[in-house]
N, C-alpha and C positions, 0 to 999 in steps of 0.2 A: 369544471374546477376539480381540480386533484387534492386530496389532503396531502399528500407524498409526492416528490417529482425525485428521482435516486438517480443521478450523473455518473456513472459506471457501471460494468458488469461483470466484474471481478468477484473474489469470493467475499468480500466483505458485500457490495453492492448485491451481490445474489442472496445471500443473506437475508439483507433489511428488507429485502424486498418479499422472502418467503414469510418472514416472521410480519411483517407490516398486510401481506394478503391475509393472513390466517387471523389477525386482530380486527380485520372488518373495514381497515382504512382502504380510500381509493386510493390506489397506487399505479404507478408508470415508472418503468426502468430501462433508462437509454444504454447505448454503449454495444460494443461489438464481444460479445460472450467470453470470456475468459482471454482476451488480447493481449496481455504480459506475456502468460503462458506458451499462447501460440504462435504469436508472431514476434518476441523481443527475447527468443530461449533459443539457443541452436538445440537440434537435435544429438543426443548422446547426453544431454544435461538430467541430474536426479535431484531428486525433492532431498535436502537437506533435513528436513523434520521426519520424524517419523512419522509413518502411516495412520495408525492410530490417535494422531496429535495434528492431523493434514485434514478433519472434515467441513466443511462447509455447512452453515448450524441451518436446520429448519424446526421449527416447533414440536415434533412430535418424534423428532430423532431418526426419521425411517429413512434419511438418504444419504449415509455418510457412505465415505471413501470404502471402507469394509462391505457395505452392502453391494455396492458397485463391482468392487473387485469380486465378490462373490459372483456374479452375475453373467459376470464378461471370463468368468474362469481365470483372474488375473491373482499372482501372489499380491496379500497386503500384510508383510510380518512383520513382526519385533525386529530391527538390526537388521534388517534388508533395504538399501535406498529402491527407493518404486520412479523411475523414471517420467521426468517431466512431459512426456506428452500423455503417458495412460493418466495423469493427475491432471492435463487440459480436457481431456475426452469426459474424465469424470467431473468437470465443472460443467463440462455442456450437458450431460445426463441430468445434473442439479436441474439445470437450466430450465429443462424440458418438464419437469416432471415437479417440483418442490415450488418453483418461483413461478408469478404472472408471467404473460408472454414478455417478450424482451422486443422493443423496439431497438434496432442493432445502428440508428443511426447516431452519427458523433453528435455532440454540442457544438457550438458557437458562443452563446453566452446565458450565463445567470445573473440577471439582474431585479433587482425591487420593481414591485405591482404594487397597487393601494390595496390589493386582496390579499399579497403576501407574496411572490414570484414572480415572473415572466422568465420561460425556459426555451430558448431557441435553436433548432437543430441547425447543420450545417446547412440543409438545404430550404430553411429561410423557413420551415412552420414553429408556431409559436405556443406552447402549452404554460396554463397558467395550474398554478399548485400553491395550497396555503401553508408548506414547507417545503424545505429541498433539503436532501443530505448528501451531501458532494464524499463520494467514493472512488475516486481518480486514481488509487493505484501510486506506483511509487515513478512513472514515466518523465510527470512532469516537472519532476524533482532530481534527475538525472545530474550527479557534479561531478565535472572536470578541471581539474585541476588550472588556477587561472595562466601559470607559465605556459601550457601547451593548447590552452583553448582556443589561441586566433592562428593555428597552424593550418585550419581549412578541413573538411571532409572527408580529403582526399587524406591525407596524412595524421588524422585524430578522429575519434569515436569513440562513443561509450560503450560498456559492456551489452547495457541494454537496445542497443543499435540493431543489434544483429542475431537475424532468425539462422542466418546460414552464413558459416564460416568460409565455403570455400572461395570466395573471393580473395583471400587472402593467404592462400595456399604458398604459392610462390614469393613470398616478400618476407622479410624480415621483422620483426612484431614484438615489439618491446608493449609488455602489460603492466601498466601500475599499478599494486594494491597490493594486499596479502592474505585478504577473504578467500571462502569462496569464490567468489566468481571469479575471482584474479586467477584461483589456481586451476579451477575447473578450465575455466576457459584457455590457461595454455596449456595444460595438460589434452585438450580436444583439439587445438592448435599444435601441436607438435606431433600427434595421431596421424595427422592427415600429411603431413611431413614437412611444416613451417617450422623455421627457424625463429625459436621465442626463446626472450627471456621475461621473467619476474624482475620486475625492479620495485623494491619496499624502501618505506620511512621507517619501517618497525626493525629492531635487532636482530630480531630473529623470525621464520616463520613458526605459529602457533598450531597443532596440532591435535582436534578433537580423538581421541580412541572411543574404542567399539563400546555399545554403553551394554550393559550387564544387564544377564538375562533378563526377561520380564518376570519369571519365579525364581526367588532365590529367598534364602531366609529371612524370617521375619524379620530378624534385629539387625539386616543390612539394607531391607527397606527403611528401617524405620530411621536410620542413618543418613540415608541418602534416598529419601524418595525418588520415584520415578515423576519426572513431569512431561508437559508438552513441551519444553526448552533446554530440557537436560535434565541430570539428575542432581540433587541435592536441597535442601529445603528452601536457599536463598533460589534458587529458578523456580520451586513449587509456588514459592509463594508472588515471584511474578508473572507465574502463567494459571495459578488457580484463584488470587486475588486481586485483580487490576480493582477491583473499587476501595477496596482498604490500601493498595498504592495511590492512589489516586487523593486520599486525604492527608499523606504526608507532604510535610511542608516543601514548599516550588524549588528552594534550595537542595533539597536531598535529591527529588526526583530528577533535578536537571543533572545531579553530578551520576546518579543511576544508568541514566540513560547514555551518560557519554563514556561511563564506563562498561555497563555489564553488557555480558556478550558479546565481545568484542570481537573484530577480523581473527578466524581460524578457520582451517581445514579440516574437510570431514575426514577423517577416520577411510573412508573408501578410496578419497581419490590421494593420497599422502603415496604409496608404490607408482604409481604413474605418471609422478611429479619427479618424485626422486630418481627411480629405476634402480632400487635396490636399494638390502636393509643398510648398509651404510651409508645410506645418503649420499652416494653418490651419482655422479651424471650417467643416468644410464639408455636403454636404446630409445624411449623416449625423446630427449634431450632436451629439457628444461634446463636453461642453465636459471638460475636463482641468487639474486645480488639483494642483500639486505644492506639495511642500515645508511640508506642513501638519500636524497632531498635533492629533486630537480631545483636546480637555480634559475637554470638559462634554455632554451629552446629556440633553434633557428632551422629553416631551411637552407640546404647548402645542394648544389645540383639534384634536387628533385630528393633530398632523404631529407631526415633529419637529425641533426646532430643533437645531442643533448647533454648537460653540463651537470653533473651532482655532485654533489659536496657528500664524505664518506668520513666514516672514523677518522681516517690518519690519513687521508689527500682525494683531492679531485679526481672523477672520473669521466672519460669522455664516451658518451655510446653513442655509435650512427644507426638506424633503422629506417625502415619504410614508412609505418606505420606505428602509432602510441595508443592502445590500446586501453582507456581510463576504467578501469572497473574498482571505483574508489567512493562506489555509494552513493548517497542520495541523502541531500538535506531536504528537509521538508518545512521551507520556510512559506508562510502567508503570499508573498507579493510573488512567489511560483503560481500560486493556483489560478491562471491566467483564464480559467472559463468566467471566471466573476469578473463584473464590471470590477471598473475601479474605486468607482466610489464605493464603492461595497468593500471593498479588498482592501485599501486604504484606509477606509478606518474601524477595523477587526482589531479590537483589541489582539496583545501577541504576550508569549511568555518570553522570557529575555536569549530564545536560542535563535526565534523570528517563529517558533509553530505557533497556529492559532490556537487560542485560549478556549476551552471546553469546559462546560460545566458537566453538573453528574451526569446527564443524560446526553451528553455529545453534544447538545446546544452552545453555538457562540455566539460572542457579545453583539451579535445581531441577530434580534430576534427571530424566530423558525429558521434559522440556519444553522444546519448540522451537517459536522465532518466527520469520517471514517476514516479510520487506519492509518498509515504511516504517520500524520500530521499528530495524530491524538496520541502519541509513543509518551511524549514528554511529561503529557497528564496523566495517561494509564499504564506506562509501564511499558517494558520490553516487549511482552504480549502483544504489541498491537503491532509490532513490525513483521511479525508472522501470521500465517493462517489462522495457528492455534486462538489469536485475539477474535476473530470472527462469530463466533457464538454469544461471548457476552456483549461486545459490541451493537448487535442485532437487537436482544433484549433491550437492552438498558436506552438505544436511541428510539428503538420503535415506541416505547415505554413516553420517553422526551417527548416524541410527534403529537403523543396523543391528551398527555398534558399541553401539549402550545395549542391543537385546534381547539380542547374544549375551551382554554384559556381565549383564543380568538372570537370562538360561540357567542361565550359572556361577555366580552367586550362588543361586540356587535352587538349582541342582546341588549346591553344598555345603551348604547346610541340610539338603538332604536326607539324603547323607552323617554328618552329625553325629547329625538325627534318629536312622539307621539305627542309631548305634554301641550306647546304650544296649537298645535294644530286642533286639538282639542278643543281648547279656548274658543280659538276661531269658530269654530263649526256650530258652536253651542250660542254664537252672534253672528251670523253671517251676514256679512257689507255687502254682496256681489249679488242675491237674491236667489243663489243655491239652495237646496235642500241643506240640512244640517248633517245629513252625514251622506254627500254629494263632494270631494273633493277635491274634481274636476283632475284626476289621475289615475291610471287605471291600478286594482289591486293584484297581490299575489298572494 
C-alpha cells in the first residue's frame, strides 16, 4: 500500500513526486517522462516562459533548469527562448536524479478501494494507494473546434498531434488560433515549405515584445515587476500568489482565468510569421486572416472547403488539412483514467474544472489534481510550469493531512471493533481461553 499513487510524469507530476519522496511518504509515479514535451512538440519549437520561470520544483532547490543548463554547457538567459527539447532533456535529468524511480508505464484506470485507490496500468497490474493525484498534463484535454472535428484524421488534428511536422510538407494547412502554438507552428510549417495560413476569431493578431532587461532601475522594477508570467504586478501576483488568488471569490477567478493572458505571440517568433518589419507577406509566407468564425466545413474531392463569416462578407478557403491549435479546456468528464463513477460525481466549478480545495484535494476524498484543471482555482500559474513548485508544496502538504486523517479514522474503528469483542472475551460461550480469539493477530 502506497500513500501516493502520481498518474503522470510531467513537470508538475515529477514535482509532487520529489517533494512527496523527501517528506517520507511512500510514493509511485507512472507515466512516460516528460511525453508532452517529447513526443506532442515538433522539433524547432522554444519554451515560451523564461528560463529562470521554466524549473521543475524539488525540496532543496538543487535541480532546476539553470543548474542543468550549467552542466550540459547549455545557455539559460534573460530574453533568450531555450528550445523545447534541451527543456525535455532537462525534465529527464529531474527525473533521474531529484524524483523516485518512474514506472514509465501508461494507466488504464483510477478507481475507489475500501483502503482508498486501485491504480491499474495499461498492462493489467494493479497498485493500491491511500491517495492519488492525477497530473495528466494538458493532452487529454486537447479542443477542436466542433465545426471541423468530424472531418476525420486525415483532414483535422490538433496542434498537440504532432511530434513531426513533415508529414504535411506538401499540402496545404489552414491553422486555427492566434496563440502561440498557432503561430509557432505555421511559422515551422511554412519553414519547411507548406503552404499555410492562420485563420483567427480574434481582430487582430496580439503580440508579446522583448521583456526588459533583468537589471534596470529600481523605480522601473518596482513599476513593473518581473514575474514568471510577464512583467507587471497584476502577472506577479498571479504567478507569486496562487493561494491568495485562490481565496477570491469563484466569480472573479473564473472571469481571470478566461481573460488574463490571453492568445499572443512571442516577441521571437512575430519576424517569421510576418517576414518583415511592415507586416508584410514575406519569404516565409504565412499568409494571416483575422477576424473570421468557421460556420461550415465539408469535404469536397478529398480537401476541405471551409465557410467563415468576416467583418464585411463570407469567405471561402479550400485546404488539405485544418490544423486546430485552439487550446485545451480542462473539463472533469475529459479526465477519462477515472472511473465514472468517480468522475461523475466530482463536484465541478461552473467552467466544468474540478473543484480543489487549499491543498489540491477534491470533493472526493484523497483525490488530488494537478495543473491545468486547478487554473480556475489557483490562477493562471497553474497553466504553466512556473505553477509547479507551489503546486508540489501545498498538495504533498493535502496527502499528508488526508493519510493521517485515514490513521485516525482507522484508528477508531478499530477501537470501536475492540470494545464488543472485549465483552466477549471476558464471558466466553465457546470454552476458549479469554483472550484466545480464535483469529490470528498483527
Amino acid at each position: 500500500m502506497h500513500d501516493l499513487l502520481i498518474v503522470g510524469a510531467g513537470p508538475y507530476g515529477l514535482s509532487i513526486a520529489a517533494h512527496a519522496a523527501a517528506a517520507g511518504l511512500g510514493v509511485r509515479v507512472f507515466g512516460r517522462p516528460m511525453a508532452s514535451w517529447r513526443d506532442h512538440m515538433p522539433r524547432g519549437m522554444f519554451l515560451k516562459s523564461e528560463p529562470w520561470a521554466s524549473d521543475l520544483s524539488d525540496p532543496g532547490g538543487q535541480f532546476g533548469l539553470a543548474a542543468y543548463c550549467a552542466r550540459e554547457g547549455l545557455p539559460a538567459e534573460h530574453g533568450v527562448p531555450l528550445p523545447v527539447e534541451h527543456f525535455a532533456a532537462y525534465g529527464l535529468w529531474f527525473a533521474a536524479h531529484a524524483a523516485p524511480p518512474v514506472d514509465k508505464r501508461l494507466i488504464r484506470s483510477v478507481r475507489p478501494a475500501p483502503d482508498g485507490f486501485a491504480v491499474t496500468t495499461a498492462d493489467g497490474e494493479t497498485f493500491h494507494g491511500r491517495t492519488v493525484a492525477l497530473a495528466v498534463g494538458v493532452l487529454p484535454f486537447a479542443e477542436i473546434p466542433a465545426v471541423v472535428r468530424d472531418l476525420g484524421p486525415a483532414h483535422v488534428s490538433h496542434s498537440s498531434d504532432h511530434a513531426d511536422l513533415r508529414p504535411l510538407r506538401d499540402k496545404d494547412v489552414t491553422v486555427l488560433g492566434a496563440g502561440q502554438a498557432a503561430l509557432e507552428t505555421a511559422a515551422l510549417l511554412a519553414e519547411q515549405g507548406t503552404r499555410v495560413r492562420v485563420l483567427a476569431r480574434a481582430p487582430h493578431v496580439r503580440w508579446n515584445t522583448l521583456p526588459p532587461a533583468w537589471q534596470r532601475p529600481w523605480w522601473q522594477s518596482a513599476r513593473a515587476p518581473h514575474s514568471g508570467l510577464g512583467c507587471g504586478w497584476r502577472n506577479w501576483f498571479y504567478a507569486e500568489r496562487p493561494g491568495l488568488f485562490h481565496r477570491l471569490p469563484e466569480p472573479v477567478r473564473a472571469r481571470v482565468c478566461a481573460t488574463a493572458l490571453g492568445p499572443a505571440g512571442a516577441w521571437w517568433v512575430r519576424d517569421r510569421v510576418e517576414g518583415g518589419a511592415g507586416g508584410a507577406e514575406g519569404p516565409v509566407g504565412v499568409e494571416v486572416v483575422t477576424g473570421h468564425r468557421i460556420v461550415a466545413a465539408r469535404l469536397t474531392g478529398g480537401r476541405v472547403r471551409l465557410t467563415a463569416h468576416g467583418p464585411d462578407t463570407t469567405s471561402v478557403f479550400e485546404t488539405d488539412h485544418v490544423l486546430a491549435a485552439t487550446g485545451f479546456r480542462a473539463e472533469a468528464d475529459r479526465i477519462d483514467v477515472l472511473a465514472p463513477d468517480v468522475r461523475d460525481r466530482l463536484r465541478t466549478l461552473p467552467d466544468g474544472s474540478p473543484y480543489v480545495g487549499g491543498g489540491f484535494e477534491t470533493s472526493w476524498p484523497g483525490l488530488f489534481v494537478a495543473g491545468l484543471p486547478t487554473a480556475s482555482s489557483f490562477g493562471p500559474a497553474m497553466r504553466f510550469v512556473q505553477g509547479a513548485g507551489f503546486t508540489a508544496e501545498r498538495l504533498v502538504a493535502g496527502v499528508r493531512r488526508c493519510v493521517r486523517r485515514q490513521g485516525r479514522e482507522a484508528g477508531q474503528v478499530r477501537r470501536a471493533d475492540a470494545v464488543p469483542s472485549a465483552r466477549l472475551s471476558a464471558h466466553p460461550a465457546d470454552g476458549r481461553a479469554p483472550h484466545d480469539s480464535g483469529t490470528p493477530t498483527h
